[in-house]
ZAGUFI-651526 format. One record per atom (N, C-alpha, C, O, CB): residue in three letters; x, y, z. Coordinates in pm, whole numbers, plus 32768, in hexadecimal, padded with zeros to 4 digits. Glycine has a CB too. Example, Ala and Ser with C-alpha at 12.3 -4.5 7.8 and 13.67 -1.06 7.14 Angstrom:
! residues 2
ala85277DC7830Cala84CE7E3E830Cala85287EB6830Cala85907EB4834Eala846B7E418389ser85057F1F82C4ser85577F9682CAser850A80038313ser853D80728324ser85807FC4823C
END
This chain:
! residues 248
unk68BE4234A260unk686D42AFA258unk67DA428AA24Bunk678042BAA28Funk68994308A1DFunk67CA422CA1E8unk6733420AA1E6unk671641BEA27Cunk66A241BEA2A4unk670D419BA157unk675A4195A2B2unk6709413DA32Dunk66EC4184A397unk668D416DA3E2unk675240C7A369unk675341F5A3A5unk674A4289A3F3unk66AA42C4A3E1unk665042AFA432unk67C54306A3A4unk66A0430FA36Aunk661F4326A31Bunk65A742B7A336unk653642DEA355unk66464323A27Cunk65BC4254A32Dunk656741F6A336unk653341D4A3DEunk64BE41B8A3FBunk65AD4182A2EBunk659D41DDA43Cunk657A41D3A4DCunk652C426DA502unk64D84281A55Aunk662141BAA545unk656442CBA4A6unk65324355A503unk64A8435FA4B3unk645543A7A4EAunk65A74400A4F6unk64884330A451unk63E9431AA40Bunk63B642AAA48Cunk636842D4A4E2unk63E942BFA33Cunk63D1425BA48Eunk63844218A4ECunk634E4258A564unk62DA4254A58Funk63C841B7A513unk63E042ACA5A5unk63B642D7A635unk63664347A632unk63394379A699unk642842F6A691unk634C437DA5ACunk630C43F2A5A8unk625C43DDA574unk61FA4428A573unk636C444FA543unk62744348A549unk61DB431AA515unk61A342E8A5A3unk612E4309A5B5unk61D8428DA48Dunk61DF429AA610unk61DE428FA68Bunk61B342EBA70Funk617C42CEA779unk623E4274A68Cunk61E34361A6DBunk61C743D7A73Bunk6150440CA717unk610A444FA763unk622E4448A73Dunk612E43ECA68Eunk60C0442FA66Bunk605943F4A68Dunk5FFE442DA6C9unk60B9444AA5F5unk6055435FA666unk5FE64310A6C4unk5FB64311A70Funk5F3D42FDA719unk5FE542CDA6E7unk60234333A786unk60164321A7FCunk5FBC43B0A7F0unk5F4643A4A7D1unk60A14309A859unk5FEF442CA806unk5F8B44A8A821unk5F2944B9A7DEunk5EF94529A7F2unk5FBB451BA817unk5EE2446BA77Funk5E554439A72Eunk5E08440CA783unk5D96443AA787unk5E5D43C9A6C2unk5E33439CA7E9unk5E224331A81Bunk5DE5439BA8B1unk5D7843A8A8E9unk5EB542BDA818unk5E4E43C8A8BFunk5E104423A954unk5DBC4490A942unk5D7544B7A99Eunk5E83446CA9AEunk5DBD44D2A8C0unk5D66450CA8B3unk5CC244FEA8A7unk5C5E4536A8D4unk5D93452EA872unk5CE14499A855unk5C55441CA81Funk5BF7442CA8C3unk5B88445EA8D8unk5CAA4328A7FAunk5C5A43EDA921unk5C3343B4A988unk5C254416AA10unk5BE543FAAA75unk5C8C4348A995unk5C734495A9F7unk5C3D450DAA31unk5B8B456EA9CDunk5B2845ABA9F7unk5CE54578AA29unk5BA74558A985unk5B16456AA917unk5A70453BA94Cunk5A07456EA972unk5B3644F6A882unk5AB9449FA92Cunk5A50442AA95Dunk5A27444DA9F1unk59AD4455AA01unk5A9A4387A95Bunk5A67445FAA49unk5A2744A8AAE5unk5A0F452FAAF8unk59DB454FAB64unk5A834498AB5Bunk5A2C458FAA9Dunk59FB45F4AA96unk594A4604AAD6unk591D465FAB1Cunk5A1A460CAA0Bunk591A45B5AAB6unk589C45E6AACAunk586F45AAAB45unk582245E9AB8Eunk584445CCAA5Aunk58A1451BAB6Bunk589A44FFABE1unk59014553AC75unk58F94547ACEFunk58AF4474ABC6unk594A4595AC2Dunk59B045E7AC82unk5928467CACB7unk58F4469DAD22unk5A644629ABFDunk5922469DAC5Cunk58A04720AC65unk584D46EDACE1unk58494712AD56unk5822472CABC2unk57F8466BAC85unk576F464FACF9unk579D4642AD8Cunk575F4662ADF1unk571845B2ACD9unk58024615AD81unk584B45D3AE1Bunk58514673AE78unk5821469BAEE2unk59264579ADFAunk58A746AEAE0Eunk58B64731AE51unk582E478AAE53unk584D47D1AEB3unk592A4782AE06unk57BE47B2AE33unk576247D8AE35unk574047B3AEBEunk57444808AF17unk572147B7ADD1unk5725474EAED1unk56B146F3AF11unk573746E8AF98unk56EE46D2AFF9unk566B4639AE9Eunk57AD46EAAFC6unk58234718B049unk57FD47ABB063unk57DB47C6B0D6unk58E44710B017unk57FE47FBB017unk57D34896B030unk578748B7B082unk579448EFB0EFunk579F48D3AFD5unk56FD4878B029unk56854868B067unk56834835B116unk564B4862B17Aunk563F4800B008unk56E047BFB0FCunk56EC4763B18Eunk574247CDB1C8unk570547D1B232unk573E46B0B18Cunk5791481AB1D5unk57F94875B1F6unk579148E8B25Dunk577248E0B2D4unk584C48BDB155unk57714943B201unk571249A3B21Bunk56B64987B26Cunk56A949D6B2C9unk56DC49CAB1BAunk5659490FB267unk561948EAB2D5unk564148E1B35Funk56174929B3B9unk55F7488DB2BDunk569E487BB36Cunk5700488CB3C4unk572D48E8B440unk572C48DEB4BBunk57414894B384unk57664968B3BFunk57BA49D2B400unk573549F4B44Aunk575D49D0B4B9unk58104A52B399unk56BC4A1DB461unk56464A33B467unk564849F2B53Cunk56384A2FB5A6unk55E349CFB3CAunk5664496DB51Aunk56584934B5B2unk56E34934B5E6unk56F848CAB620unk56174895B5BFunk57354974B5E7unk57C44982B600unk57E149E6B681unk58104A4FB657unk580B49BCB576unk57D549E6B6F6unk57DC4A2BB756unk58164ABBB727unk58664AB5B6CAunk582449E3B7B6unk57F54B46B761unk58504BAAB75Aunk58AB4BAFB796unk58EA4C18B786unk58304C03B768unk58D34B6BB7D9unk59634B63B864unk59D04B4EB7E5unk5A354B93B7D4unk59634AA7B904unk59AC4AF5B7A3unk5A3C4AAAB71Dunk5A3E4B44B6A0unk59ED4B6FB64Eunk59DC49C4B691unk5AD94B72B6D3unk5AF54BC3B669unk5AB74BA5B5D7unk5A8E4B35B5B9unk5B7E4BC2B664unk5AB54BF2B598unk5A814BEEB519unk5B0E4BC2B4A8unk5AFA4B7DB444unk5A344C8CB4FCunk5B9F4BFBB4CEunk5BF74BB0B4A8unk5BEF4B57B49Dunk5C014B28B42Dunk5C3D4BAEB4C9unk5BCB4AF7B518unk5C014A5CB517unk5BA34A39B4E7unk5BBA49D7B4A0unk5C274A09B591unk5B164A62B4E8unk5AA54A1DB48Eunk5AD349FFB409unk5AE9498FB3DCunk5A264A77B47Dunk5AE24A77B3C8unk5B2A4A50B361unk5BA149C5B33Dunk5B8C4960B2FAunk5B5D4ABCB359unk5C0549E8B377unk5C5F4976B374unk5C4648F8B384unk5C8048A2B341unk5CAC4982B3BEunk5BD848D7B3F3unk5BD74840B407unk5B924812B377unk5BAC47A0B34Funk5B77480DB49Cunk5B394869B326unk5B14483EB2B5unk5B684819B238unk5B4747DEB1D1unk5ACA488BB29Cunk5BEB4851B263unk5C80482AB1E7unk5CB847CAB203unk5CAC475CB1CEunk5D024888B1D7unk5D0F47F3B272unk5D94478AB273unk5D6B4749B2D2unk5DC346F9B2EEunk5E2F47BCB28Dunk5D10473DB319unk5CE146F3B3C4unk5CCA4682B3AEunk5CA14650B417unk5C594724B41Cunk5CCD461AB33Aunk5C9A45ACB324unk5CEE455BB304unk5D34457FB2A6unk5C4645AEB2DBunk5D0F44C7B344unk5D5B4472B32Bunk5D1F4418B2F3unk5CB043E4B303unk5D994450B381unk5DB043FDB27Dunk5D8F4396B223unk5DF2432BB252unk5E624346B27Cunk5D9B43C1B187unk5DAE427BB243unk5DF5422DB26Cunk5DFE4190B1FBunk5DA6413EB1DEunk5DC14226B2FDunk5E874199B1D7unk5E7C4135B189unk5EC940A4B19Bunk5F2240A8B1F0unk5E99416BB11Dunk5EBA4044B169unk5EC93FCBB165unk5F503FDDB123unk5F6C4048B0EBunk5E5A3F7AB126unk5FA93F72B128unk601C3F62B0C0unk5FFB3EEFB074unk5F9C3F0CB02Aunk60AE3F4FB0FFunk60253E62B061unk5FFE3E22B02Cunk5FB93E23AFCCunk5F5A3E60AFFEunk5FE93DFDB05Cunk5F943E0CAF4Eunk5F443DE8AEF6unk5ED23E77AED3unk5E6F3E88AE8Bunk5F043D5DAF32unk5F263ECFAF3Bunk5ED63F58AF51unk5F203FBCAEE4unk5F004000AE82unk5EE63F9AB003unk5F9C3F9BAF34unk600D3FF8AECFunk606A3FD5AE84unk60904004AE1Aunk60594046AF08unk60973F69AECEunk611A3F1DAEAFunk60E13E5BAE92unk60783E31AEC2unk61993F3BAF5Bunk61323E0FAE4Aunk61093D77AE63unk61D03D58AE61unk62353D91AE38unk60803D16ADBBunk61B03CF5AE9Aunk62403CADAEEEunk621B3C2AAEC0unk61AB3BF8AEBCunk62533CB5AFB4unk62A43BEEAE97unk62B63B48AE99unk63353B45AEE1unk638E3B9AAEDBunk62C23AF1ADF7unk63333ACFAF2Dunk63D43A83AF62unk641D3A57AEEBunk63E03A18AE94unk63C539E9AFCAunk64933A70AEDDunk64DE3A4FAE69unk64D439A0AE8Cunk64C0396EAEFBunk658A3AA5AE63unk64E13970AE37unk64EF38CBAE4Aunk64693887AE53unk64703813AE2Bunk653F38A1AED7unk63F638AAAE79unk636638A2AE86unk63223888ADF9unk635A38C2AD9Cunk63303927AEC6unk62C03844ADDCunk62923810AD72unk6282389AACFBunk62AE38ACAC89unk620637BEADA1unk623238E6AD54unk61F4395EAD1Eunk625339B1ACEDunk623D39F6AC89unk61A639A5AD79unk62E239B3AD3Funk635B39FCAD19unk635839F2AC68unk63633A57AC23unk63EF39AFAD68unk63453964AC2Cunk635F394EAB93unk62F73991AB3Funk630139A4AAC6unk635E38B4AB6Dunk629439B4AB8Cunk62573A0FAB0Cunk62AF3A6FAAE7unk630E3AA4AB21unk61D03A5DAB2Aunk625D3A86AA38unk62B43B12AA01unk623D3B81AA43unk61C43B7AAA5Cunk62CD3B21A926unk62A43BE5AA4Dunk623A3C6BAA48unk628D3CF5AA08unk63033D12AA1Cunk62003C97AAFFunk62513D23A9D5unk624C3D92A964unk62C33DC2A97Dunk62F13D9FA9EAunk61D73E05A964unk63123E15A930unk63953E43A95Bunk637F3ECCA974unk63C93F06A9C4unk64063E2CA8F6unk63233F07A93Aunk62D83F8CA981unk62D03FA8A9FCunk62F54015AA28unk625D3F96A96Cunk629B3F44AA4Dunk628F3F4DAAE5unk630C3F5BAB24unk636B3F19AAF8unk624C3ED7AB21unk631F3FB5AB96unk63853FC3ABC7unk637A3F5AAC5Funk63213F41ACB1unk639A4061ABCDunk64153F2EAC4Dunk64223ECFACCFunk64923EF1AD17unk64DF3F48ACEDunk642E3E38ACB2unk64A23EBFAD6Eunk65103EEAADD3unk65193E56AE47unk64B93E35AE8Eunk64D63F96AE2Eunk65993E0FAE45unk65B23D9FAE99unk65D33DE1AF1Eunk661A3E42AF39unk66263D3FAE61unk65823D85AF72unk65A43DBFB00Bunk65AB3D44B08Aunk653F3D1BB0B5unk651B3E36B037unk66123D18B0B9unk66583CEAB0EAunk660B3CC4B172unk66283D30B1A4unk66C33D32B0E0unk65C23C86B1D8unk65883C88B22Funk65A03BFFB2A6unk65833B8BB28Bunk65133C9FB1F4unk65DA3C2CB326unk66133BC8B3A6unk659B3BC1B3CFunk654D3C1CB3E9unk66863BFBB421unk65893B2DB3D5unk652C3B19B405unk65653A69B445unk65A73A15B408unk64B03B3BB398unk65343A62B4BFunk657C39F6B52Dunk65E639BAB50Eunk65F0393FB513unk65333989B552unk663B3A03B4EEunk66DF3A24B4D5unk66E439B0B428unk67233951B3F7unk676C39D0B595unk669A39EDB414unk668C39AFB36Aunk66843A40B320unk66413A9FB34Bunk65DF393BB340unk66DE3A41B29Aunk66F53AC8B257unk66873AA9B1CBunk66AE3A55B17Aunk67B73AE7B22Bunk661D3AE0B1B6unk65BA3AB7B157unk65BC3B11B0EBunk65D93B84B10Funk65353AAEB18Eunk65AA3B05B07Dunk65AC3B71B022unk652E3B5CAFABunk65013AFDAF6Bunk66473B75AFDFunk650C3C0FAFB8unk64853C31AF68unk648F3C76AF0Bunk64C33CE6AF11unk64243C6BAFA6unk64533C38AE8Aunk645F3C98AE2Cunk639E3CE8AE33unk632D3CBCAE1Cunk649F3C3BAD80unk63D63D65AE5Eunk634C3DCCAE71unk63213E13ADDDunk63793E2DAD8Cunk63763E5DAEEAunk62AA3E2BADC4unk62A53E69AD3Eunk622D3ED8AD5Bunk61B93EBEAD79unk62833DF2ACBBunk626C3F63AD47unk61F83FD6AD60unk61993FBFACEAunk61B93F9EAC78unk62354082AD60unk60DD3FE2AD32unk60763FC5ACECunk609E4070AC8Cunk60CE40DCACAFunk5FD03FA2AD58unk606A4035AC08unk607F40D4ABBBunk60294162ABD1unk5FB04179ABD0unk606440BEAB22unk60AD41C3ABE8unk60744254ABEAunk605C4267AC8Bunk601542BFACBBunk5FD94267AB86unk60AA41FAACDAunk60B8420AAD56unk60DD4284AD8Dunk609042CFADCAunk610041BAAD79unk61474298AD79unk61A84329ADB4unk617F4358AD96unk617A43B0ADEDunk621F435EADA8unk6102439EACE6unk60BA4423ACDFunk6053442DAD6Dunk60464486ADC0unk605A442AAC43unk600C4397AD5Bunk5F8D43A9ADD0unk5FDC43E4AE49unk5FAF4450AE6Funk5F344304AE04unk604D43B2AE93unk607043DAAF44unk6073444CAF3Cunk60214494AF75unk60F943AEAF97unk61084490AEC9unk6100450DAEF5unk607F4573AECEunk608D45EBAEE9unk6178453FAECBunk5FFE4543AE8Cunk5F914590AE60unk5F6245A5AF0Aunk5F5E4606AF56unk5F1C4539ADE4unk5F3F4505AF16unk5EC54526AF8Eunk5F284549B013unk5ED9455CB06Funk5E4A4483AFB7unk5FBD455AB048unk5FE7457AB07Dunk600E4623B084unk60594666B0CCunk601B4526B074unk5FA24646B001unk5F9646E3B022unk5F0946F7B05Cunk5EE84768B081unk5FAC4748AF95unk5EC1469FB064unk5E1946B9B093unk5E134676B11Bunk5DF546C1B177unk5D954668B023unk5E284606B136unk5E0A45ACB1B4unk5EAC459FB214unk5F1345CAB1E1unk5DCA44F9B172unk5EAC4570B27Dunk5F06453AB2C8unk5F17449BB2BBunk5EC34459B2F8unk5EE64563B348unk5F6F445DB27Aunk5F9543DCB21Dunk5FBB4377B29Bunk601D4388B2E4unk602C43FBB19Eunk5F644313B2A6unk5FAE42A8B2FEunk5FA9424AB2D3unk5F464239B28Bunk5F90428FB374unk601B41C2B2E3unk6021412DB295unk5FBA40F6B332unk5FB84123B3A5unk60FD40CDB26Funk5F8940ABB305unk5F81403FB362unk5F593FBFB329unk5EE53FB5B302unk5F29405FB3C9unk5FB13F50B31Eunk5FB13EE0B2FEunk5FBD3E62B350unk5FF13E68B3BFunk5FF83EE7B2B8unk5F803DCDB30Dunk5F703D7AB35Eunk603A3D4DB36Bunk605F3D15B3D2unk5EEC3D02B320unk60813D63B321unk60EF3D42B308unk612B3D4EB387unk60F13D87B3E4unk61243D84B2A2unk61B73D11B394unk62303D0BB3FBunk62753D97B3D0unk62833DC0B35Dunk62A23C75B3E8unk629D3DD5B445unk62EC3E2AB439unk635C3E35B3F5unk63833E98B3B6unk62FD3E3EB489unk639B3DB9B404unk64203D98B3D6unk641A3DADB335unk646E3DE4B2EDunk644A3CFCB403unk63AE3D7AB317unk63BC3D99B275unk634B3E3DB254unk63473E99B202unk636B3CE3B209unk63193E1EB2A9unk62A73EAAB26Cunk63163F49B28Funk63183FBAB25Eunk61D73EB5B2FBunk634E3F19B2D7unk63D33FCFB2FFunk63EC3FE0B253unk63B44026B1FFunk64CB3FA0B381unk64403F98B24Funk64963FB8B1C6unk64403FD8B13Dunk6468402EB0EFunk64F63F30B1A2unk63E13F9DB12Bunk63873FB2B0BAunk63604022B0C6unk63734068B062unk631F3F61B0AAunk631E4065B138unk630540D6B155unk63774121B15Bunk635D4195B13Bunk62C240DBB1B9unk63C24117B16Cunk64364171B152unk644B41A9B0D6unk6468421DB0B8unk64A74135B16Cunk64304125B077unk6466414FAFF7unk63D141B2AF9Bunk63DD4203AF3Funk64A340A6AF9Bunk636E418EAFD0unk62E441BFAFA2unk630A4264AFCEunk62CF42BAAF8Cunk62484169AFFFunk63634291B032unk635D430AB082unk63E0433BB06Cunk63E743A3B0ADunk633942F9B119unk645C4323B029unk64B5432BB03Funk64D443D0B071unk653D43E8B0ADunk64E942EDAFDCunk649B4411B060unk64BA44BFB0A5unk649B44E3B129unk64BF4548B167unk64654533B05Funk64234446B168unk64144454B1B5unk63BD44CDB206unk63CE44EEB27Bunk646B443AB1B9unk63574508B1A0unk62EF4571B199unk6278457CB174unk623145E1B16Eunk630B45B8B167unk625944E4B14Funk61E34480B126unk618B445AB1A8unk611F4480B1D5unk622543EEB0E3unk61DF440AB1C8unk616E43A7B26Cunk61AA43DAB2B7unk622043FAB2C7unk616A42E8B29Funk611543E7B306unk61284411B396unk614643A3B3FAunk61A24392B44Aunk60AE4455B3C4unk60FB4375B3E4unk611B42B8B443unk61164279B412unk61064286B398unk60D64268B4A5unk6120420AB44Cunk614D4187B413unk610140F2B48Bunk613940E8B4F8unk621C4194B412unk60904091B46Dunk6063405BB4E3unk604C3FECB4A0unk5FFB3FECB443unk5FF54099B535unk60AB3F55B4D3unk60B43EDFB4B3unk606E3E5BB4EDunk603C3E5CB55Dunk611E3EDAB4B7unk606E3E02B4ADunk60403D6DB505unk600F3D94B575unk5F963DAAB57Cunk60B63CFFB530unk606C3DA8B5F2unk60583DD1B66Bunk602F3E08B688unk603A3E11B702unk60833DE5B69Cunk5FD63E6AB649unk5FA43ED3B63Eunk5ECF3EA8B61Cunk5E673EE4B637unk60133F21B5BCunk5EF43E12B5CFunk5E993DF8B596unk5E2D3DD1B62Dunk5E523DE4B6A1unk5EC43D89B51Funk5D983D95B600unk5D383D56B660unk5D273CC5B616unk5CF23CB0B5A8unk5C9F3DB3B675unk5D5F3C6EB66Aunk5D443BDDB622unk5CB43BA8B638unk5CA73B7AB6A9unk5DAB3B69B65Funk5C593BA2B5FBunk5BD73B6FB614unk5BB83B29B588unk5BC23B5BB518unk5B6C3BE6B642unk5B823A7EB5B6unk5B8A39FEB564unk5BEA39F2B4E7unk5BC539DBB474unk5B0339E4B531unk5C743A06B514unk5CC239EDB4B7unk5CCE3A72B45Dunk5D1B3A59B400unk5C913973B475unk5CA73ADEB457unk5C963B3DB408unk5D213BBDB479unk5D363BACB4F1unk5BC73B62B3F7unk5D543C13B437unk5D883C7AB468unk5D393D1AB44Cunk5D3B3D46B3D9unk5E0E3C6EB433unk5D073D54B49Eunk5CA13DABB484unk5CDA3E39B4D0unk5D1F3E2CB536unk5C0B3D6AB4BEunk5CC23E9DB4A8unk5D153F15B4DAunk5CD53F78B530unk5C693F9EB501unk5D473F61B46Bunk5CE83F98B574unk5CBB4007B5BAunk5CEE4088B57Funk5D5F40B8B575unk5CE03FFBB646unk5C9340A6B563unk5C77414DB512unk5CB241A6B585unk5D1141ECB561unk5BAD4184B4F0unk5C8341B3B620unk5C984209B688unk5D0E4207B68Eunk5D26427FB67Cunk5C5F41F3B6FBunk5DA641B9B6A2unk5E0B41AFB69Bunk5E3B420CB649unk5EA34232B67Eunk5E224148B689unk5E24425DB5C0unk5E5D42B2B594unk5DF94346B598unk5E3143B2B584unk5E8A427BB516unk5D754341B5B0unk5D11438DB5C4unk5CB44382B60Funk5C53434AB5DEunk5CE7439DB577unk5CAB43A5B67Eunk5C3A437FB6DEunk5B9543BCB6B8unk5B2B4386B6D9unk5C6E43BEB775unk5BA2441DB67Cunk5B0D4474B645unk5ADB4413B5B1unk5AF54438B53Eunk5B3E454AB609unk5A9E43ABB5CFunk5A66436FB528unk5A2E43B4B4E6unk5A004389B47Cunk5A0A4306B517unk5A1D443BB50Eunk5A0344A5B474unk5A7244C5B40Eunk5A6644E5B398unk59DA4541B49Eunk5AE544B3B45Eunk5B4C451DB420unk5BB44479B3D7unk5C20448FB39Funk5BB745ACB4C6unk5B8543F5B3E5unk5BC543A9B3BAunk5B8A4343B357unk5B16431FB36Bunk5BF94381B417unk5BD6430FB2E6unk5B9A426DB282unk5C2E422AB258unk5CA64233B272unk5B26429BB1BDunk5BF441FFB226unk5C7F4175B238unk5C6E4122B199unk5C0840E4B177unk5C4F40D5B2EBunk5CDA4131B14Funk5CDB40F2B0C9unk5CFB407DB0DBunk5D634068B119unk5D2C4128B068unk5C9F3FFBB0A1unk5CE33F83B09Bunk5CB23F2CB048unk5C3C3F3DB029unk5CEC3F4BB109unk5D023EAAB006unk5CF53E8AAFB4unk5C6F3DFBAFE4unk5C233DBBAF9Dunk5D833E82AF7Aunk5C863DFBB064unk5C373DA0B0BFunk5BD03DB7B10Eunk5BF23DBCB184unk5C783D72B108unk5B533DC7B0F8unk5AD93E1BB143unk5AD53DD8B1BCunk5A923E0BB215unk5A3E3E1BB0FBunk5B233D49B1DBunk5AFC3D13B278unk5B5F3D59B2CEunk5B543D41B346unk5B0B3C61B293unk5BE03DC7B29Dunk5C3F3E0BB2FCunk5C083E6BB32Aunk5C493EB0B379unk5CB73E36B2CDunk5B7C3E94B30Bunk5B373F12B34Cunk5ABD3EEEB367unk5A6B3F43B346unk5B303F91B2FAunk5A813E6AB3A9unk5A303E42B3C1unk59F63E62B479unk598A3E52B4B0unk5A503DCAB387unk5A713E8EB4A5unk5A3D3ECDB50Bunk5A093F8AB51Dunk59F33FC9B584unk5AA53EA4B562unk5A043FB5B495unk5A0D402CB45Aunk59B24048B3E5unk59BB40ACB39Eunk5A8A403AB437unk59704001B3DBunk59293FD8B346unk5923404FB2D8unk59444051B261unk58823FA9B360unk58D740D9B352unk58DB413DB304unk592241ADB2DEunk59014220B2C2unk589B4159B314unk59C24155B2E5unk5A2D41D6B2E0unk5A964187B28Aunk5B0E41A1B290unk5A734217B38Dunk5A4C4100B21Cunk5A9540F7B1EAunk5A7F40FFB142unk5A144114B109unk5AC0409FB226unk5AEA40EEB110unk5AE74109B06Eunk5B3C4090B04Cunk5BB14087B071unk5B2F41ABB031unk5AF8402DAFFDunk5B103FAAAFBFunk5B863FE6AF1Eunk5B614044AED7unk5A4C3F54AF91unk5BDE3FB4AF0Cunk5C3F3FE8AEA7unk5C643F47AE48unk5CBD3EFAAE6Bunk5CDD403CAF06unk5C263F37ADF4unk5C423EBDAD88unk5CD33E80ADC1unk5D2F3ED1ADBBunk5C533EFCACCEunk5CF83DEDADFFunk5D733DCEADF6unk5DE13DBFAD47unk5DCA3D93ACD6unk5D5E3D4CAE47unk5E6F3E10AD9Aunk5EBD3E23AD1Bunk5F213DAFAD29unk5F613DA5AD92unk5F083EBDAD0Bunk5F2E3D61ACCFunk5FC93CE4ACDAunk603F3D1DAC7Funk60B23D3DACA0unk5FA13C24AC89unk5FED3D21ABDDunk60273D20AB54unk60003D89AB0Eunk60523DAAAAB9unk600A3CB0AB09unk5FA73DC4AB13unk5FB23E0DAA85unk5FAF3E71AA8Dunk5F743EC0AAD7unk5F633DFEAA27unk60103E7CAA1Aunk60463F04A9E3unk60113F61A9EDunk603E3FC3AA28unk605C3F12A977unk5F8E3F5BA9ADunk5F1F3F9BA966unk5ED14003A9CDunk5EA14070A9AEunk5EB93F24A92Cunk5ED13FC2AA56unk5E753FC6AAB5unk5E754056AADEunk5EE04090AAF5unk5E8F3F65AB22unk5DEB409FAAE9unk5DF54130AB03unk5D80414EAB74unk5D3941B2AB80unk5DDE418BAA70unk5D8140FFABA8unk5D2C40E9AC60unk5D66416FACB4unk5D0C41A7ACF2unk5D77402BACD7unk5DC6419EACBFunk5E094205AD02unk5DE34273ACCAunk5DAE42C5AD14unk5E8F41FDAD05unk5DEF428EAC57unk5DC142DEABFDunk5D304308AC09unk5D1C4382AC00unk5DDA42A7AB8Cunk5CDE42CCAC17unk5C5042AEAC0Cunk5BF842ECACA3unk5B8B4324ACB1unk5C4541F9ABF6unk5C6F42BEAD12unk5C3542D7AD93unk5C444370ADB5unk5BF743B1ADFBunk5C7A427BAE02unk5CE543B5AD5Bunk5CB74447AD97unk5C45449FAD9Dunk5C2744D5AE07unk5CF44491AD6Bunk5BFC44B2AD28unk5B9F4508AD2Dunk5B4D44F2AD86unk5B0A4554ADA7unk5B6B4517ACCCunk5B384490ADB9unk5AD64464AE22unk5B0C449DAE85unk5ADE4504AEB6unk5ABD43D1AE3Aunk5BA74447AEC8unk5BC044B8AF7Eunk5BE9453CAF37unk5BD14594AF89unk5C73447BB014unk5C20457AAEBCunk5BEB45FAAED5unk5B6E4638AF29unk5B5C4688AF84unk5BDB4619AE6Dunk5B1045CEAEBCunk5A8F4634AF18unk5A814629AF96unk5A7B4691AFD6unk59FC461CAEF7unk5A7745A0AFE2unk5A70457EB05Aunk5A9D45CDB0B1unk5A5945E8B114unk5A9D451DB069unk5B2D460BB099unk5B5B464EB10Cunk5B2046AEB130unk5B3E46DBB19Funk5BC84672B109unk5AC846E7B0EEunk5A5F477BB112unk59C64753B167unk597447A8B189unk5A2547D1B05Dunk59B646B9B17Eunk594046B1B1DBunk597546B7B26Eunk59E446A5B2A0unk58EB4627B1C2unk58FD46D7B29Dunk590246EAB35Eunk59324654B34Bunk59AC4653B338unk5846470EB3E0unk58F045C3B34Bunk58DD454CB353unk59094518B309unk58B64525B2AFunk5884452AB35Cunk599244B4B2C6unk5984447DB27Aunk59484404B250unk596043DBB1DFunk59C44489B26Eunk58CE439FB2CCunk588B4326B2F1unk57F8437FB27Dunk57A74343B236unk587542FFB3CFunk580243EFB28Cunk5766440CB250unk5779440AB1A5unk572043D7B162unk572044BFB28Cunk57E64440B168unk57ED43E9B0EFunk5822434EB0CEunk57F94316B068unk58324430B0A7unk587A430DB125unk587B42A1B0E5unk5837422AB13Aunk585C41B4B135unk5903428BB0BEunk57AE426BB19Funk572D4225B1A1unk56EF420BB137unk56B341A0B128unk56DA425DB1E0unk56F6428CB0BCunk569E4276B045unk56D44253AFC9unk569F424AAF5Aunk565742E2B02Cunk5778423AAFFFunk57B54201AF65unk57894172AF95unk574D412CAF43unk58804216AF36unk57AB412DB046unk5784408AB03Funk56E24083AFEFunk56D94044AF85unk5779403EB0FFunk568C40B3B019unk561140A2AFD6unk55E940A6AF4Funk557D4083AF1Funk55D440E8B000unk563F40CEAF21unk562640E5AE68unk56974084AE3Funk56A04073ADC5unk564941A6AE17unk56F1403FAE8Eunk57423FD3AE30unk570E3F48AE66unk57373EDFAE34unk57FB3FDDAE3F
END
């Protein structure tokens, strides 16, 4: 009875943390959430201003909501992967983090990964998969990037696409993405990654995201909504994060 009592005190001192923790950190951007949005309005309204009269006034509207694709990295973006048997496999990592082993053929060799979602993952997809149109695109092999994504999506009402390796532009050893492949209009597209040289042919449509391996703690996902909240309401999204590269 006491150890009963004693686990449901924990999970309840646990839960509480945690919504301190998001609150804290929805608080703390509060005010940068405002300016952002002030200053998109502003960019909005101007805008509508040079916008042909031929384009319904409906769709004006709309392309300013949902018309904007968001594109993210997997790797070290959302998820971190070790090969079981691999040096790195022997680290400990937190028992908090959720993992999932996934099985991957690769030149008729059966390899196995233990994957571990970065925290507060699944709140972020299904958040910004009510604002943007969600695409993976990673430097990864298909063979292993399907299934991870599977399990990141399991309802399968999350990502819209999905664009791999093959997908990538190999230039000096680097794998670099083409943005047009899931959005051809670079207003309406940016690309999360943990690697600023994967959007180097894109410079100004991308958003740099701290790489995640280990920790628990880590609230990078957390941190980035209030920001594409606002984003999704500019004509352009290159004209604000022209002026986030310049101020970092």
């Amino acid at each position: 009875m006491s150890s009963t009592f004693t686990t449901t005190t924990i999970k309840t001192t646990t839960t509480s943390s945690i919504r301190k923790r998001r609150t804290k950190v929805l608080l703390g951007h509060l005010y940068e959430y405002v300016a952002l949005t002030y200053n998109f309005v502003c960019a909005l309204i101007l805008s509508r201003k040079r916008i042909t009269k031929k384009i319904p006034k409906l769709n004006t509207d709309m392309q300013y909501y949902k018309g904007k694709t968001l594109i993210l990295d997997l790797d070290e973006t959302l998820v971190h992967s070790v090969r079981l048997g691999s040096e790195s496999s022997f680290k400990e990592v937190s028992p908090s983090v959720i993992r999932k082993k996934v099985e991957v053929q690769c030149d008729k060799q059966s390899l196995l990964y233990e994957v571990y979602k970065r925290p507060h993952v699944d709140f972020f997809l299904k958040t910004i998969s009510q604002w943007y149109k969600v695409v993976i695109y990673t430097a990864s092999m298909a063979e292993y990037a399907d299934p991870v994504i599977d399990w990141l999506d399991q309802d399968n009402n999350v990502i819209s696409q999905r664009f791999f390796r093959q997908s990538c532009v190999l230039r000096n050893g680097n794998f670099l993405k083409d943005l047009t492949l899931a959005e051809e209009d670079l207003c309406k597209v940016c690309l999360v990654d943990n690697s600023p040289i994967a959007f180097d042919m894109y410079k100004e449509n991308g958003i740099a995201l701290p790489t995640w391996i280990s920790n628990p703690n880590d609230e990078s996902l957390l941190d980035l909504l209030p920001f594409l909240d606002a984003l999704r309401f500019t004509a352009d999204v290159r004209s604000v994060l022209r002026l986030q590269h310049k101020l970092t």
